[in-house]
N, C-alpha and C positions, 0 to 999 in steps of 0.2 A: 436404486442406483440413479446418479444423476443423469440427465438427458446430453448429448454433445451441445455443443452450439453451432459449431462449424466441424465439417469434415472433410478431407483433401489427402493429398500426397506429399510428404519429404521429399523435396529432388537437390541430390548432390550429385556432382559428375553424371554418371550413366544412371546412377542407384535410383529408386522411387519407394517409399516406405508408404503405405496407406496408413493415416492416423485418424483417431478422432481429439477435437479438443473440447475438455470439463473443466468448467472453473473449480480452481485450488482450492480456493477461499470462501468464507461466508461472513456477515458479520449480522452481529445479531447488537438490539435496539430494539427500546422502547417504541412503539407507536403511539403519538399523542394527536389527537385531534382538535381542532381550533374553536371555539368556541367566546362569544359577546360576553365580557366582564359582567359578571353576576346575573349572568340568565344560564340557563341551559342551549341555550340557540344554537345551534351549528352554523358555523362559517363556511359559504360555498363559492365556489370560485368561478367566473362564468369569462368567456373570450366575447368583449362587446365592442364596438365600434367607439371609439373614443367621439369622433363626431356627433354619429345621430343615440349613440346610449344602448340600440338594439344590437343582442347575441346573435353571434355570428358561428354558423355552423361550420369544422371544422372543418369539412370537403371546400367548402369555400374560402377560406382562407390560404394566400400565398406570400410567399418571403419577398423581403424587399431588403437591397442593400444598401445603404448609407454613402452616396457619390460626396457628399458634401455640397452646400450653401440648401439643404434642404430638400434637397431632391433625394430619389432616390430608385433604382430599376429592382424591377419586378421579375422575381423569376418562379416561371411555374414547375409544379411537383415532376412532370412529365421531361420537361428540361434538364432536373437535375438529374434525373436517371438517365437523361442522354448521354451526358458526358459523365458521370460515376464510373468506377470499373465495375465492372463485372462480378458476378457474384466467385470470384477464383478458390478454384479446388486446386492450387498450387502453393505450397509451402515453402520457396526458394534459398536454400541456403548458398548465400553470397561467399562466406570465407570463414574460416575456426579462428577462434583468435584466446589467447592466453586467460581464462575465466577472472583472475585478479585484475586483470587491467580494465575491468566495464567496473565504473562508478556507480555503485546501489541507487545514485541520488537519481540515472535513468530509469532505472522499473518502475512499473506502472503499474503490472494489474498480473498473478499468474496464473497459467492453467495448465493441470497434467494434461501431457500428450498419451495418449491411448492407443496401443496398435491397433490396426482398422481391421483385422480379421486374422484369425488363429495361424492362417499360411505365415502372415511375415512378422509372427513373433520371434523369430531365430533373426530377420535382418536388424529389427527394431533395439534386440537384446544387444547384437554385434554393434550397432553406432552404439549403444548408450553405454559399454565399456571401454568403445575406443576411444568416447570421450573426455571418460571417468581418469582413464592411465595416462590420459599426457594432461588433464586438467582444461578442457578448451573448452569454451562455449561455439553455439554454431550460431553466428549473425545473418535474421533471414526477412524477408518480409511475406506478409500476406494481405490479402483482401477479405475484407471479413466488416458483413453489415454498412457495403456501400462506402468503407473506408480503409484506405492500406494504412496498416500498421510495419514499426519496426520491430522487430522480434528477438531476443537472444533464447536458444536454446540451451540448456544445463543440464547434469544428470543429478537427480535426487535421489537417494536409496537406489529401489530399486526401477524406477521410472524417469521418464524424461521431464521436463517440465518448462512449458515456455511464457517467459515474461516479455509483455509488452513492453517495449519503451517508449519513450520520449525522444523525438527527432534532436538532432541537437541546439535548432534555434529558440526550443523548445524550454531550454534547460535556463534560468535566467543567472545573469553574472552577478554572482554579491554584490559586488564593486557600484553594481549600477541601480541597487536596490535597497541596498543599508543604508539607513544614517550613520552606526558608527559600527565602522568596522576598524578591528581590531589590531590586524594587522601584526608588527613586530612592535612587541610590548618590555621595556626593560623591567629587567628581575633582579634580585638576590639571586645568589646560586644556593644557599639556605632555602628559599622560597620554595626554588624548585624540586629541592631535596627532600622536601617536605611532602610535596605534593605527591610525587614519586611513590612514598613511601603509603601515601593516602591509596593512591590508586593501586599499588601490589597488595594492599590489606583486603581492599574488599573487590579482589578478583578470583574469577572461582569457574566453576565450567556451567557454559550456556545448557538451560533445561529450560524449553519455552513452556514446559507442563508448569513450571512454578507460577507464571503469571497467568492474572485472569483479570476481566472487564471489573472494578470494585468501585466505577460509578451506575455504571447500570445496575451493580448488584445496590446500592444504594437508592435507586430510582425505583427498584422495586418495592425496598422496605419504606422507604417516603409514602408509595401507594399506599400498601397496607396499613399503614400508620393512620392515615388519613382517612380511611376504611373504618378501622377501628374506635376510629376519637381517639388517639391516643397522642400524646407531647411528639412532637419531629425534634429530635438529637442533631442539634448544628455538625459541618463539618468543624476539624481542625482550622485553626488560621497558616495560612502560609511560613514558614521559620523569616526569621525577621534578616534582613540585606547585612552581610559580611563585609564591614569595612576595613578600608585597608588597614589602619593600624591595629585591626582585630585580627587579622590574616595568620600572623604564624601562631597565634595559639589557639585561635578556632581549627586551626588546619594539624595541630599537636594533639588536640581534644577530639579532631574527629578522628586521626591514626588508633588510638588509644580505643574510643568506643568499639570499632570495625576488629580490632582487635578481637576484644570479648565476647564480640556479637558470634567470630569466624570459630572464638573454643568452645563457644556454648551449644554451637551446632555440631561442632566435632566429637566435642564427648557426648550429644545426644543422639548422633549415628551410631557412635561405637555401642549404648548403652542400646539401641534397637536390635543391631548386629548380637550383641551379649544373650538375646531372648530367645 
């Protein structure tokens, strides 16, 4: 089982829920080590004094922040714990608010919430229906590793499950980040009709079992390949840029393919179902 990270109390109105938090997630990657072009040498990394060239042990190294014209103030390890919060076993739910109206582009990072002992699985059970039947997330913050997070609480199956966000000055504005942005583009209403027709062809219901990582699965047969002595198989090239006077018939030609691709799966369900 995994280990918590943090663990604390729910507090809405009067109520206190004890929970523990496990991250949701894992993600799994190669690990590559660095190594000097055509040796075996390993690359190591050392914290040295740019000045005199001598490493500098980590107990003695302190943050310094950037005032400008080249200065810059020092601050030590002991200071910042002065002023950090506190290590907080409080999990504060600020207000419910409608789960559709939080932008996905906020989440950050999730983790099931875990009731914190067998007593208050009956209180834990009761929030994560009540919030399942009117559809609300619970907007809350925590302290957690010396930094307050914002937090939206969700019900997932049969658990709670709370995602970090992203504060909102946090979140950056296209407008102020794109070169081109896109904006209101004039169309065909053909074009659109088209597309339409594109996107109801190859829509179909979310099953995240169907995806899997098939560059790592490729990183791995690279190794082995390489293991082996054996030819490395290039990828595909990218499909080449759809211009616009290509538009309505590449977009005719893809309706048409999504098509076939959507009966050949259909009749090979039913022909599974048939056994």
């Amino acid at each position: 089982m995994a280990r918590p990270i943090w663990t604390g109390v729910i507090s809405f109105g009067l109520v206190s829920v004890p929970v523990a938090l496990v991250p949701a997630t894992r993600e799994h990657e190669v690990s590559f080590h660095q190594f000097e072009q055509g040796t075996s040498d390993r690359i190591r990394y050392r914290r040295c004094n740019e000045r005199t060239g001598k490493e500098v042990a980590f107990a003695d190294i302190v943050k310094g922040a950037d005032v400008g014209g080249g200065q810059y103030v020092m601050v030590d390890p002991e200071e910042l714990e002065q002023i950090a919060p506190g290590r907080s076993r409080s999990l504060d739910i600020h207000r419910f608010v409608d789960l559709d109206e939080i932008d996905p582009i906020s989440y950050q990072k999730a983790y099931y919430l875990e009731p914190g002992s067998d007593d208050t699985v009956k209180t834990y059970a009761l929030l994560r229906d009540a919030m399942a039947d009117a559809n609300r997330a619970a907007i809350a913050t925590l302290v957690m590793r010396g930094r307050e997070y914002l937090a939206a609480i969700r019900p997932h199956d049969e658990v709670l499950v709370l995602e970090t966000m992203y504060f909102a000055d946090e979140v950056r504005d296209p407008r102020a980040v794109l070169d081109r942005f896109p904006g209101h583009v004039p169309r065909r209403r053909e074009e659109l009709r088209m597309a339409r027709q594109l996107v109801d062809s190859m829509t179909g219901e979310w099953d995240p079992a169907e995806y899997h990582d098939s560059f790592t699965d490729r990183i791995h047969q690279l190794i082995d390949a390489k293991v082996a002595g054996e030819e490395i198989v290039p990828a595909e090239e990218p499909p080449a840029v759809t211009h616009l006077t290509d538009l309505m018939e590449v977009l005719r030609q893809s309706v048409e393919s999504a098509r076939r691709r959507r009966g050949e799966r259909t009749r090979s369900r039913q022909r599974g179902s048939d056994r």
